[in-house]
Backbone bond lengths (Angstrom), bond angles and torsions (degrees), N, CA, C in turn:
res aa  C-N    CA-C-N  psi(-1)  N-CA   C-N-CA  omega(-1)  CA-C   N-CA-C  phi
1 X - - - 1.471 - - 1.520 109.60 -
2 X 1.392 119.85 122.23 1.659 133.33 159.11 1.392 98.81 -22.00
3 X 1.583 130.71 -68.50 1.495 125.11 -150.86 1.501 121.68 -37.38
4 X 1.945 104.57 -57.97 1.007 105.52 -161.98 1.886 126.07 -87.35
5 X 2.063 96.63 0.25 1.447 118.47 159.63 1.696 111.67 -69.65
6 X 1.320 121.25 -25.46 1.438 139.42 -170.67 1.393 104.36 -80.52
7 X 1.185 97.42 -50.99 1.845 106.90 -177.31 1.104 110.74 -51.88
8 X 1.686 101.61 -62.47 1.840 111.09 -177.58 1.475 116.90 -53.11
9 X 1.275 121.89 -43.31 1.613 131.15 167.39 1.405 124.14 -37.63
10 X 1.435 101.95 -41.69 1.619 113.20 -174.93 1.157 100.95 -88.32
11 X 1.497 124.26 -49.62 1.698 120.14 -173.51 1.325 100.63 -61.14
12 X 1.233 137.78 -41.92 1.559 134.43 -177.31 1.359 126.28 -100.37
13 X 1.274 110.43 9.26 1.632 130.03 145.29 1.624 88.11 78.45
14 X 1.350 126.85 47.56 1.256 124.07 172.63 1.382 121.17 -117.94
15 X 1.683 119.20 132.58 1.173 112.76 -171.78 1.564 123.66 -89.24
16 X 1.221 111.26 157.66 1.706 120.83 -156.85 1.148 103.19 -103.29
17 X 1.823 117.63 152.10 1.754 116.53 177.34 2.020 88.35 -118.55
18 X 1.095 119.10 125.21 2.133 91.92 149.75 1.611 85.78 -144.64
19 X 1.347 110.61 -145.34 1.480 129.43 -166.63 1.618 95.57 -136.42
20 X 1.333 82.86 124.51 1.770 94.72 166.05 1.594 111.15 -137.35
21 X 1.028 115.02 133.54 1.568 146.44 -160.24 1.522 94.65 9.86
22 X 1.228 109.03 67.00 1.543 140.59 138.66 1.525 103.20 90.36
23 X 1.604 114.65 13.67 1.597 110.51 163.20 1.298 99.54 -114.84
24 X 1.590 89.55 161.64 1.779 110.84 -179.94 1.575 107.86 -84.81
25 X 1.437 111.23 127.40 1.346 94.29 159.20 1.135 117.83 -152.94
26 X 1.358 130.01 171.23 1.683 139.21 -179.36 1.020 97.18 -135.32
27 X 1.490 82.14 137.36 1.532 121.47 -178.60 1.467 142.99 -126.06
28 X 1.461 138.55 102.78 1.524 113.53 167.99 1.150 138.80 -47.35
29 X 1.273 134.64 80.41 0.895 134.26 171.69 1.934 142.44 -21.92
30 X 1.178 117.30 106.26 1.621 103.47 -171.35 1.120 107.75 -154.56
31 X 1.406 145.00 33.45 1.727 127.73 125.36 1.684 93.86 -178.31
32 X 1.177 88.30 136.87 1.493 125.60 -166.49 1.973 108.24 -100.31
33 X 0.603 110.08 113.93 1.864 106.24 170.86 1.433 117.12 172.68
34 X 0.745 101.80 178.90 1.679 119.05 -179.20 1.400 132.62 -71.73
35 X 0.973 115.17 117.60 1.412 124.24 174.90 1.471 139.90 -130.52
36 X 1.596 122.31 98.51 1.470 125.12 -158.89 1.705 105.29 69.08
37 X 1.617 105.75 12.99 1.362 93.17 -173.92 1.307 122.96 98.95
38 X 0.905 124.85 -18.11 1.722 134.24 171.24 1.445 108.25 -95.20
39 X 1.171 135.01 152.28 1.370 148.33 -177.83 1.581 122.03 -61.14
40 X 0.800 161.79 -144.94 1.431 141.47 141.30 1.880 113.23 168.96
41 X 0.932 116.11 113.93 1.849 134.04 171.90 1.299 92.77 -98.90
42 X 1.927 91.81 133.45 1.249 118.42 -176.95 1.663 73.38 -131.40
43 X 1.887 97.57 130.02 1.675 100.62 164.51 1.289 104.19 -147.81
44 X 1.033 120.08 -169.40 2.043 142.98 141.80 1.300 101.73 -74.80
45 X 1.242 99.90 138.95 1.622 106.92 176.15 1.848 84.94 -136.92
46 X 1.646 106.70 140.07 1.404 88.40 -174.38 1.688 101.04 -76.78
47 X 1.455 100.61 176.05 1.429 119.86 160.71 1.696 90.17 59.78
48 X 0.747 159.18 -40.43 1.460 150.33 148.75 1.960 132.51 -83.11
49 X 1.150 85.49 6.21 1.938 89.11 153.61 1.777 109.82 70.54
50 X 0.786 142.41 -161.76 1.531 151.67 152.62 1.618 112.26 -33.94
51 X 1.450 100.48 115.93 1.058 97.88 170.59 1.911 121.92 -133.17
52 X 1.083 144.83 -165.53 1.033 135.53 140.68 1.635 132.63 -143.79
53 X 0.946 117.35 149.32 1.426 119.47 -164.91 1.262 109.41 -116.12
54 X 1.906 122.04 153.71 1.707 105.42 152.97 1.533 100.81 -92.49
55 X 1.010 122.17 149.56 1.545 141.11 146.15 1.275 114.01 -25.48
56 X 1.403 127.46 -66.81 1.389 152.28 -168.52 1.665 87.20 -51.02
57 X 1.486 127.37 -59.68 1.007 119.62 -161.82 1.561 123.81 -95.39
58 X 1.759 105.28 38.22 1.682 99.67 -158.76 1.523 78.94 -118.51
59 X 1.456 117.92 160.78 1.514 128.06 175.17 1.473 97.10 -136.10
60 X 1.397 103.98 165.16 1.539 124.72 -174.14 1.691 103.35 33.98
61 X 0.865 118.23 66.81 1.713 114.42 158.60 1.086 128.02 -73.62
62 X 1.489 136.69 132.58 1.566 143.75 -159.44 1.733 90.72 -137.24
63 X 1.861 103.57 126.98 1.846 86.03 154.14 1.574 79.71 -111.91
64 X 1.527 92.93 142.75 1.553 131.26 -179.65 1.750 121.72 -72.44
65 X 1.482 128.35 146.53 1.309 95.59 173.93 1.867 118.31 -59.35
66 X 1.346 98.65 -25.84 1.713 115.06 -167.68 1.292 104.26 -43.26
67 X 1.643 120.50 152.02 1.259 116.37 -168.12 1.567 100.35 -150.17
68 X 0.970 118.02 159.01 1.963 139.93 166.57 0.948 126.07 -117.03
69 X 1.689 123.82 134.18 1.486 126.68 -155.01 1.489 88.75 -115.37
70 X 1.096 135.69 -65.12 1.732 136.06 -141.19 1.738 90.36 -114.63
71 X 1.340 99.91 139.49 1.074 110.13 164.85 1.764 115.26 -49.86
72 X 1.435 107.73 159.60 1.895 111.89 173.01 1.532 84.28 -92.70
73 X 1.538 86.37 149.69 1.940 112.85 171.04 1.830 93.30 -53.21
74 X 1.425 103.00 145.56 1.370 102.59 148.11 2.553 85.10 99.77
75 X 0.583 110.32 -6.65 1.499 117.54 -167.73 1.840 104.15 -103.63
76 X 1.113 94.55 102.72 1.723 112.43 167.25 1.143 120.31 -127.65
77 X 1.388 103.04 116.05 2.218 132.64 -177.34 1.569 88.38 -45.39
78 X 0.723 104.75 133.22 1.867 125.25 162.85 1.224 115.82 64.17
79 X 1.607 141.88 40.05 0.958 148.40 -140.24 2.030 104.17 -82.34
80 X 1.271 106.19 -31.98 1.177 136.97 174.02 1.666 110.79 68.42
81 X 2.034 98.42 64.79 1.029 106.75 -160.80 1.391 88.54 -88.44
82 X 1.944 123.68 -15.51 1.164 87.48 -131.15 2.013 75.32 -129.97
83 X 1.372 134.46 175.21 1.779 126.00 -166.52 2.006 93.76 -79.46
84 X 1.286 108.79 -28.97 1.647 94.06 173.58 1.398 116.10 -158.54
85 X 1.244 130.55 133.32 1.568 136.19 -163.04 1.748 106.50 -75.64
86 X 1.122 143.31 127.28 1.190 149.49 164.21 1.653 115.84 -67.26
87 X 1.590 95.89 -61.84 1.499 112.05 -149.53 1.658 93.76 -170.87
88 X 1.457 120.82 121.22 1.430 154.45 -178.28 1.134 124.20 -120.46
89 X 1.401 138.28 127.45 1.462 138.82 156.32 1.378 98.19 -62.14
């Protein structure tokens, strides 16, 4: 299961590679939870800024050794974008 590769990523500030609807991408990882019931990653994606993903729909997921120290501009802890928080930088 994605979740508990997602979890570890965020607790250890490491960024993720998989495939989502058939592009590659990497990501910083920074809050994991639920939404309408579906799973949901909120990250940095480079060169395209904030993004979010479902889980359900990510393939080949890698957490990377690569890592992130400082939050990206624009990133607020508990924003309460999402119905329940998993896992937060």
């Amino acid at each position: 299961m994605s979740e508990a590769l997602l979890r570890q990523a965020i607790r250890d500030r490491r960024i993720v590679e998989f495939r989502y609807h058939g592009e590659h991408r990497v990501v910083e990882p920074y809050r994991l939870g639920l939404d309408g019931g579906r799973l949901r990653l909120m990250g940095w994606q480079s060169r395209k800024g904030w993004r979010s993903f479902h889980a359900d729909e990510m393939t080949e997921l890698e957490v990377l050794d690569r890592t992130f120290f400082q939050p990206r501009e624009g990133y607020t802890r508990g924003d309460g974008a999402m119905d329940r928080i998993l896992a937060e930088v």
